[in-house]
VOGU-3710 file (C-alpha; in Angstrom, 3 decimals, decimal comma):
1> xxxxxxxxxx> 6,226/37,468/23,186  6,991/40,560/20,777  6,493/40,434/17,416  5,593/37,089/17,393  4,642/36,041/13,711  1,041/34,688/13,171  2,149/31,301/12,398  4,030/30,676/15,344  1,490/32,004/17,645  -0,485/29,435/15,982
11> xxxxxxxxxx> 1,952/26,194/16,083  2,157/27,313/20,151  -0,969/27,516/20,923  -2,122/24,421/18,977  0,528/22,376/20,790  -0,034/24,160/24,454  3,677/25,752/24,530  1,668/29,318/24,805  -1,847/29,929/25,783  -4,082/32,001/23,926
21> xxxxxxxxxx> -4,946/33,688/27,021  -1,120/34,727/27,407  -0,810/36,236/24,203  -4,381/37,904/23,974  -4,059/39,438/27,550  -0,331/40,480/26,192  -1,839/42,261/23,199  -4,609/43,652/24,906  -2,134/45,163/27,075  0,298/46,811/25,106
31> xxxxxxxxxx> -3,020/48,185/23,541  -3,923/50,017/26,578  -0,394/50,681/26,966  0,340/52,190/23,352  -2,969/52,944/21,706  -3,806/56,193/23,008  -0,543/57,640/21,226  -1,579/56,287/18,015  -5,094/55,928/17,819  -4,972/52,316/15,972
41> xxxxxxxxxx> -7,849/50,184/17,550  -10,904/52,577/17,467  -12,999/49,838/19,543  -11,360/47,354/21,355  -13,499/43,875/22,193  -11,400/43,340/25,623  -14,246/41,326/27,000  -15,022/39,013/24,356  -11,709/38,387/23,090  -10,448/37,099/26,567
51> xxxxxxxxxx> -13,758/34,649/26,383  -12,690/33,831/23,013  -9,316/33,120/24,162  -10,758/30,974/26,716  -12,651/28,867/24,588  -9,743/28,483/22,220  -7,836/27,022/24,989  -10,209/24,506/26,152  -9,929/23,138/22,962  -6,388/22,382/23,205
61> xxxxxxxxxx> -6,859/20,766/26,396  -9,603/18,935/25,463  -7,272/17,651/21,900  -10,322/18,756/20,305  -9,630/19,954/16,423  -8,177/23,359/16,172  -7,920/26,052/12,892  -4,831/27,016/11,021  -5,089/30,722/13,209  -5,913/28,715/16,584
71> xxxxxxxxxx> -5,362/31,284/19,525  -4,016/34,034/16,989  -5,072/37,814/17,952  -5,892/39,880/14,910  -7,557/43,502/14,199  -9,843/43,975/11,758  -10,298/47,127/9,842  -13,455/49,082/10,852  -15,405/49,000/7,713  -15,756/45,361/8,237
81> xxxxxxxxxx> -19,138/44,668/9,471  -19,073/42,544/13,073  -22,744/41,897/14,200  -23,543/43,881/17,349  -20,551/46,359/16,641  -20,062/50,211/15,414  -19,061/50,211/11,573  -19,005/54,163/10,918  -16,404/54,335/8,145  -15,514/57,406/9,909
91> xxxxxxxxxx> -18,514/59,270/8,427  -20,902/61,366/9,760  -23,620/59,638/7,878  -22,831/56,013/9,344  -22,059/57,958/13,203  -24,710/55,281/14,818  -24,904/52,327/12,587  -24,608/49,105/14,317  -24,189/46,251/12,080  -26,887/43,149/12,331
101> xxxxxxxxxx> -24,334/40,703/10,580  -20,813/39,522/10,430  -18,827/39,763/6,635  -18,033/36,097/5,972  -13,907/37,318/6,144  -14,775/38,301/9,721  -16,336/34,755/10,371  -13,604/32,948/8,537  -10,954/34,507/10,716  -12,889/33,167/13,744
111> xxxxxxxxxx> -13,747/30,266/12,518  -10,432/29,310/11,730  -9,451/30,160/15,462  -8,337/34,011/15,336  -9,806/36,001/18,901  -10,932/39,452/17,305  -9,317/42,243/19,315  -11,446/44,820/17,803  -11,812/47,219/15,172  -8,833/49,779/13,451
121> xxxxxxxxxx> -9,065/53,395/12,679  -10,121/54,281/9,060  -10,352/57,715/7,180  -13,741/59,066/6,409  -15,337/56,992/3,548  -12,228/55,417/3,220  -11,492/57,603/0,838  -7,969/59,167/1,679  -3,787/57,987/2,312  -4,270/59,183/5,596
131> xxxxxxxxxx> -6,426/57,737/8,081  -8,818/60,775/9,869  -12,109/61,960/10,103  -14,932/63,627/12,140  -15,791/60,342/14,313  -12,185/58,886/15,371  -8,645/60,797/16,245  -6,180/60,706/13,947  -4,049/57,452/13,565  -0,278/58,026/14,202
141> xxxxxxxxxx> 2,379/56,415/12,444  4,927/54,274/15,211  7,532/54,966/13,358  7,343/58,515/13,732  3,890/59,874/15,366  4,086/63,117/13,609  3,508/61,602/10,637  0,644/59,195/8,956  0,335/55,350/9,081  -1,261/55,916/5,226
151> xxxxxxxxxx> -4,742/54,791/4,332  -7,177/53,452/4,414  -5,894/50,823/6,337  -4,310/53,071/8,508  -5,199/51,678/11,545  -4,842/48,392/11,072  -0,798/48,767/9,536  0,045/51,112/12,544  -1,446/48,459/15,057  0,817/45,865/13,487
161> xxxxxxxxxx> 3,571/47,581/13,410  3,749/48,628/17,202  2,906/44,618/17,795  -0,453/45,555/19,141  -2,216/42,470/17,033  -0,524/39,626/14,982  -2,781/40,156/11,621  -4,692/42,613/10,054  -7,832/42,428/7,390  -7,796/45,432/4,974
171> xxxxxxxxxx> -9,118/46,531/1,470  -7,691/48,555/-1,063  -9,161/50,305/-4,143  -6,486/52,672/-4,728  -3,534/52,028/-2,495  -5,421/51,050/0,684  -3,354/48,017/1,924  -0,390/48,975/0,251  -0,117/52,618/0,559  0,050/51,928/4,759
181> xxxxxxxxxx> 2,127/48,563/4,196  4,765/50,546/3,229  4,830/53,547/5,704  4,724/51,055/8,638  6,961/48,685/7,125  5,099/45,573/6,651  3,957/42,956/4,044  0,543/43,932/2,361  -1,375/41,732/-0,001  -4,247/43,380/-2,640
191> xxxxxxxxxx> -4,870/40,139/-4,316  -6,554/39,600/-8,003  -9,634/42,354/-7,657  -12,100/40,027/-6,004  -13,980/42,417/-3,868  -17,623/41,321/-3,337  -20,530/43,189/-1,926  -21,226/39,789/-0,004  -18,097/40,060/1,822  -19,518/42,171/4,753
201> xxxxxxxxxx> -17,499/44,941/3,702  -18,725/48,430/3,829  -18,839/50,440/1,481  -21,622/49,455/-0,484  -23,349/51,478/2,581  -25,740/49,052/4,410  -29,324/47,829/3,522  -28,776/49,564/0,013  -29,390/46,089/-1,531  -26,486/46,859/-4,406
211> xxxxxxxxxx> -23,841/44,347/-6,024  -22,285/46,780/-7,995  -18,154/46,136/-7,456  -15,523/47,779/-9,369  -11,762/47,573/-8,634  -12,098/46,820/-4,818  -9,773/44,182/-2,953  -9,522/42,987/0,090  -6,821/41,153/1,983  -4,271/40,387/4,388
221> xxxxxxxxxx> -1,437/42,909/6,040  1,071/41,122/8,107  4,736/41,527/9,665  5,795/38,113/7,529  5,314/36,755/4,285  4,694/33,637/5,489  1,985/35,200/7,438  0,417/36,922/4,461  0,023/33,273/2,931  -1,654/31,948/5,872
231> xxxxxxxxxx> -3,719/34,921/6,166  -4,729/34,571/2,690  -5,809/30,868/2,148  -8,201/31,286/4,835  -9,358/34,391/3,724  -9,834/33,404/-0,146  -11,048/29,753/0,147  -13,613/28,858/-2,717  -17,250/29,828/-1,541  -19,109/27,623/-4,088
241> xxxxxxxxxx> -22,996/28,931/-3,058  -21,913/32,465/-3,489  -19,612/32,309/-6,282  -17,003/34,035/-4,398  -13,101/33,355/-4,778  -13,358/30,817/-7,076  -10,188/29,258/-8,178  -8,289/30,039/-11,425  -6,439/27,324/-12,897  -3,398/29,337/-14,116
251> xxxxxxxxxx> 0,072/28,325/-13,832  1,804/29,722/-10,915  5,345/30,269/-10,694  7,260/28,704/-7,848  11,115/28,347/-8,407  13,541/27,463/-5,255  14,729/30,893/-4,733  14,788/34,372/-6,439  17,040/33,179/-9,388  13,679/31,685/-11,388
261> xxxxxxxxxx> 12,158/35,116/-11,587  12,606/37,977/-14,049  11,831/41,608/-12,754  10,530/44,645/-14,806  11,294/47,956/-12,872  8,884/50,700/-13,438  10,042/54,336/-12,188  7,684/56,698/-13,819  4,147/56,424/-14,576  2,411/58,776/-16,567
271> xxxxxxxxxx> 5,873/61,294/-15,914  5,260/61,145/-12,032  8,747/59,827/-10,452  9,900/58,436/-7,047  12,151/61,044/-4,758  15,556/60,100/-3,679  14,803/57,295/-0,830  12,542/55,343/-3,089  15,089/55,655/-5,794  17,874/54,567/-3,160
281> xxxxxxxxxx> 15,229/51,411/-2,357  14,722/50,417/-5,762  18,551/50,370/-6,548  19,190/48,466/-3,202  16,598/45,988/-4,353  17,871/45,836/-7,676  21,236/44,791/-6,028  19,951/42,390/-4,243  17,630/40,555/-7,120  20,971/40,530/-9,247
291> xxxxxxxxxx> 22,994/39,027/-6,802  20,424/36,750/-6,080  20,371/35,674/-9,619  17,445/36,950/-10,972  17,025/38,719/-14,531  16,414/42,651/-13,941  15,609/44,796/-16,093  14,196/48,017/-16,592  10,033/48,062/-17,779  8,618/51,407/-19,070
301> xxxxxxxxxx> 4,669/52,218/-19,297  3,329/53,964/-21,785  3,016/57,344/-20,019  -0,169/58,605/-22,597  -1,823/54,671/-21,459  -1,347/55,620/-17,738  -2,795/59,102/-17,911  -5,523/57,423/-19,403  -5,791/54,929/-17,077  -5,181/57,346/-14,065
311> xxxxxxxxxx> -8,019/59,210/-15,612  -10,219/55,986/-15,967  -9,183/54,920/-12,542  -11,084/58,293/-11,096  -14,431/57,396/-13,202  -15,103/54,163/-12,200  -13,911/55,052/-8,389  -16,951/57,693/-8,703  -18,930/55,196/-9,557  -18,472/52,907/-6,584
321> xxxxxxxxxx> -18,424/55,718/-4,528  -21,570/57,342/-6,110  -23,736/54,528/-5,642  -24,404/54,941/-2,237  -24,166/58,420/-1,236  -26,963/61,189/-1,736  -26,531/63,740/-4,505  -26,030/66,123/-1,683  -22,831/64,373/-0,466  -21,943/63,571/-4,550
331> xxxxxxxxxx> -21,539/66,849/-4,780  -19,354/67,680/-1,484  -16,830/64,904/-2,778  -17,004/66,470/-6,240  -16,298/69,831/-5,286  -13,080/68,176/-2,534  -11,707/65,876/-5,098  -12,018/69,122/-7,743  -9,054/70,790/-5,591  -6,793/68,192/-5,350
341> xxxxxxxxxx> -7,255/67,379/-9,236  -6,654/70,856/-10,573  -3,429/70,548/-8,563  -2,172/67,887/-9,778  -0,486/66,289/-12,769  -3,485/64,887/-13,735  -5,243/66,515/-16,781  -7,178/68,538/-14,697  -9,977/68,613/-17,479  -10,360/65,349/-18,194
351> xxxxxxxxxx> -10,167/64,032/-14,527  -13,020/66,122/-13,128  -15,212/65,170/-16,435  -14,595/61,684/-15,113  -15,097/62,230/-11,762  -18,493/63,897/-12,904  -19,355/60,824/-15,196  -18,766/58,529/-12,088  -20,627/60,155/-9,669  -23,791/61,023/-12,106
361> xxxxxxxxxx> -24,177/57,180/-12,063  -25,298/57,358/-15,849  -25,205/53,218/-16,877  -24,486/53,901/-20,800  -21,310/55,655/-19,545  -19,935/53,603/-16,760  -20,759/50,242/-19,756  -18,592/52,426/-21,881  -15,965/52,865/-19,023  -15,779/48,761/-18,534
371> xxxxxxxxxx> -15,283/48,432/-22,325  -12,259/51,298/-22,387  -11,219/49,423/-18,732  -10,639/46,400/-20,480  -9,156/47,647/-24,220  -6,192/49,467/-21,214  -5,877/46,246/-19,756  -5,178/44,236/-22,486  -2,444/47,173/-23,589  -0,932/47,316/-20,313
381> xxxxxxxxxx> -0,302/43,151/-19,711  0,556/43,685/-23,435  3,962/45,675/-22,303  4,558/44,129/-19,070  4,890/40,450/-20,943  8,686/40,588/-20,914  9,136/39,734/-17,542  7,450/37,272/-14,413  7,058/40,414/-12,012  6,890/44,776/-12,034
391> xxxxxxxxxx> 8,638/46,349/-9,417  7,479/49,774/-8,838  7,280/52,516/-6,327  4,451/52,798/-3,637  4,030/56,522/-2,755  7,028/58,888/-4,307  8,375/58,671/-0,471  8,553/57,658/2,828  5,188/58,386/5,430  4,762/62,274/5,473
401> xxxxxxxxxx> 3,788/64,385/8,248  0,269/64,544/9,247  -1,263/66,835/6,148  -5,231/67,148/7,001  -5,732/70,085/4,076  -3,793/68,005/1,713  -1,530/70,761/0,755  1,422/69,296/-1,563  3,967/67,422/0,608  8,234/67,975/0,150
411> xxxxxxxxxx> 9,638/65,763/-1,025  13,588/66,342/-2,100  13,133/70,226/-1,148  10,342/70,565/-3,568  6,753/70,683/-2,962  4,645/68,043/-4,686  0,773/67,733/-5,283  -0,796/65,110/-2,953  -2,664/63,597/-5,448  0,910/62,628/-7,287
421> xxxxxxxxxx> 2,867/61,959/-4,673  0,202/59,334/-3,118  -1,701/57,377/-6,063  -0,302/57,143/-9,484  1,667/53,735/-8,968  -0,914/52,401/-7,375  -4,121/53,391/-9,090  -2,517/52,143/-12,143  -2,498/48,518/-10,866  -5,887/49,217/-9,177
431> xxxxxxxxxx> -7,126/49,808/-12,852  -5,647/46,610/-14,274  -6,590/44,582/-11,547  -3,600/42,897/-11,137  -2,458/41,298/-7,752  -0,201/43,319/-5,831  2,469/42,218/-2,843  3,655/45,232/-1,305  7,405/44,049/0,604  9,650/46,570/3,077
441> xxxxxxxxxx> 13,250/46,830/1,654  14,416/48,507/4,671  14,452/51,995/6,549  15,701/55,289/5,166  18,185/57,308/6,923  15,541/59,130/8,886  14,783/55,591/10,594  11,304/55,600/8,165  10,256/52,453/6,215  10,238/52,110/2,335
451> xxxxxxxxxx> 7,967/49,211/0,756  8,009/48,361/-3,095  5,423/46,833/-5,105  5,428/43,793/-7,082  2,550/43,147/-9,483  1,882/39,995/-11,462  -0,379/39,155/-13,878  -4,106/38,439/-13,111  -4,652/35,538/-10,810  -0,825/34,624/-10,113
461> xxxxxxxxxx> -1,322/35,498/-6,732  0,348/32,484/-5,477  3,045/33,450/-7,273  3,487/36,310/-5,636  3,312/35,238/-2,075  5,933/32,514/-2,695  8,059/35,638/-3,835  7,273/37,544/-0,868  8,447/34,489/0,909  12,158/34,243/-0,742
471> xxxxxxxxxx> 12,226/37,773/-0,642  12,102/37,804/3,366  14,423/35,015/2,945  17,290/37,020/1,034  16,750/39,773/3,584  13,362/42,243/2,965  11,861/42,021/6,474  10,236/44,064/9,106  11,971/46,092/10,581  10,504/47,070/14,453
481> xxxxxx> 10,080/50,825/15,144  11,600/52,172/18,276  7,965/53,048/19,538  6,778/50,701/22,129  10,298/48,950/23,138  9,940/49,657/26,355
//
């Protein structure tokens, strides 16, 4: 049964070749088993999901209609709310909050036949590349426990990747989904921003009545592409009362194989650069594109565009953040985000006036931040026109050791700042918008996984989850750590 992809799970349990009472009591297993060296599953619903399980197999018996996930065991990322269940964010503030509903996503997962396992480690306020906090222990990456599974959907991407679940529900805002699909080595999906505050996702913090949403995503992480798809269309389906996931009627583009495609590659943004194993990825990919017939060719971003929207990035996140925290705890994540700025690349100036403007929640300036969001949007599709897809790096490297006072990390012998080394790539697409497919190319020497990101433009995301799906096909796959073979 390991590393069974979603979809098959599904086709054998739908036809009564497995049971989903097999492969849930096999998950919950190698969760007992596993989880206490890295800390993935936070709660586990043992009880319920071998009900579930139950249920879902009296179905098949009974040739009674099943869903597209029938019998198919997935985690779901703690700040998801689950009626009768603990959703703390990892936050002191949230320590005893039980949720009184389910987020639709949640519900669409069951209701399309997935048995919740239970709930994966996040970092406090989901605000971090690293997935710790106060509440939970820190999540471990399988592919080297010393190190971090990324955030926020830390949890979650180290589950999958030590095959304790099948899929994984996430949410990104600056790197979440991909930042951990590519130190654990899997597929991650951060679709056209369509995050909602009716999705049952927290934050907006609970009972706060707010529908503010600004650059938040949520989606699927998976060890497959074709996964990712399956994930997704359940996920996203149009919900016509709420207005939520409506469809776009854009052109997607679907060639036969990778040949139909051209490729931008982006290796700098705003001067921040890869280190040598995500240089070595991108050339390897590169290799592979050409030989697979696809145009290649090098993209460059206007580096004075992505300061600014680096900058603009850390405004509008203080603004979602801001509007549901006390001024008291504005201030505490002023005053930790003011370190990490002033030691980064970042105009240090300009970043912690924006961080300021955010979190003072003054509407005349965040309306002013929307118009300048959109004028940098417009500029950046504006350069990126030449060609179907961007390529660019994730993080500047591999996962890095566990770093809980976010001191600069090495990377090629030098030290660099933690704010550079983790977000500029992807904050930059977080600003635009655009949908994002994060793929592995493959493990470094040091046995750790390297993922690359490919961006399209807004509302192609079907594009790029037929890419993800030649792209597994020529090769870029998941690759199983050593951790848990036994």
């Amino acid at each position: 049964m390991k590393y069974m992809s979603a979809t098959t799970i599904a086709s054998q349990t739908a036809s009564g070749e497995l049971s989903s009472t097999a492969i849930t009591d096999y998950y919950l297993g190698r969760i007992d088993n596993y989880n206490p060296q890295l800390n993935a599953f936070v709660d586990i619903f043992a009880e319920q999901a071998r009900y579930t399980a139950k249920l879902r197999d009296q179905q098949q018996r009974e040739d009674k209609p099943v869903g597209v996930l029938h019998g198919v065991p997935v985690s779901v990322k703690e700040c998801y709310q689950i009626k009768d269940t603990k959703t703390t964010l990892n936050y002191q503030g949230l320590r005893n909050y039980v949720s009184d509903s389910t987020s639709l996503l949640v519900q669409r997962l069951v209701d399309a036949g997935a048995v919740v396992l239970g709930k994966t480690n996040v970092p406090s306020l989901l605000a971090d590349a690293q997935t710790f906090g106060p509440i939970y222990p820190t999540c471990n990456n399988p592919y080297a426990l010393d190190r971090t599974p990324g955030g926020s959907t830390g949890g979650g991407a180290a589950a999958l990747a030590a095959d304790l679940c099948a899929l994984e529900i996430g949410s990104d805002i600056g790197g979440s989904i991909r930042n951990p699909a590519h130190n654990c080595g899997l597929f991650g999906f951060k679709p056209t921003e369509n995050g909602h505050h009716l999705d049952g996702h927290i934050p907006p913090l609970p009972h706060l009545d707010l529908g503010l949403s600004v650059m938040n995503c949520t989606g699927p992480l998976a060890r497959s592409a074709v996964d990712l798809e399956l994930a997704y269309n359940v996920l996203f389906a149009p919900d016509w009362e709420q207005r939520l996931y409506l469809p776009i009627a854009r052109e997607q583009k679907t060639p036969d194989d990778l040949s139909g495609y051209s490729f931008g590659f982006v290796d700098n943004m705003a001067g921040v650069q890869p280190g040598s194993e995500v240089r070595n990825a991108m050339q390897r990919t590169r290799d592979k594109l050409i030989a697979a017939g696809a145009e290649v060719n090098d993209i460059r971003i206007d580096q004075e565009l992505a300061r600014e929207a680096l900058v603009l990035w850390v405004e509008l996140f203080g603004y979602a953040m801001g509007q549901t925290l006390r001024l008291p705890v504005r201030k505490l994540l002023y005053w930790q985000y003011r370190h990490l700025f002033k030691r980064s690349s970042l105009p240090a100036d300009q970043a912690l006036k924006a961080l300021s403007s955010g979190l003072s929640l003054n509407f005349k300036a965040f309306s002013r931040a929307l118009k300048r969001r959109q004028e940098i949007v417009t500029e950046a599709l504006r350069q990126q026109k030449s060609v179907d897809i961007i390529v660019s790096p994730t993080t500047l490297g591999p996962a890095f050791p566990h770093n809980k006072d976010h001191k600069a990390v090495m990377l090629d012998g030098e030290k660099i700042p933690y704010v550079d080394f983790c977000f500029p790539f992807v904050n930059f697409f977080s600003l635009t918008g655009q949908p994002v497919v994060t793929v592995p190319t493959g493990l470094t020497e040091s046995g750790l996984p390297v993922g690359l990101c490919f961006a399209a433009a807004h509302h192609q995301d079907q594009t790029l989850l037929h890419l993800a799906q030649l792209m597994e096909k020529q090769g870029f796959t998941f690759q199983p750590p050593d951790f848990g073979k036994d």
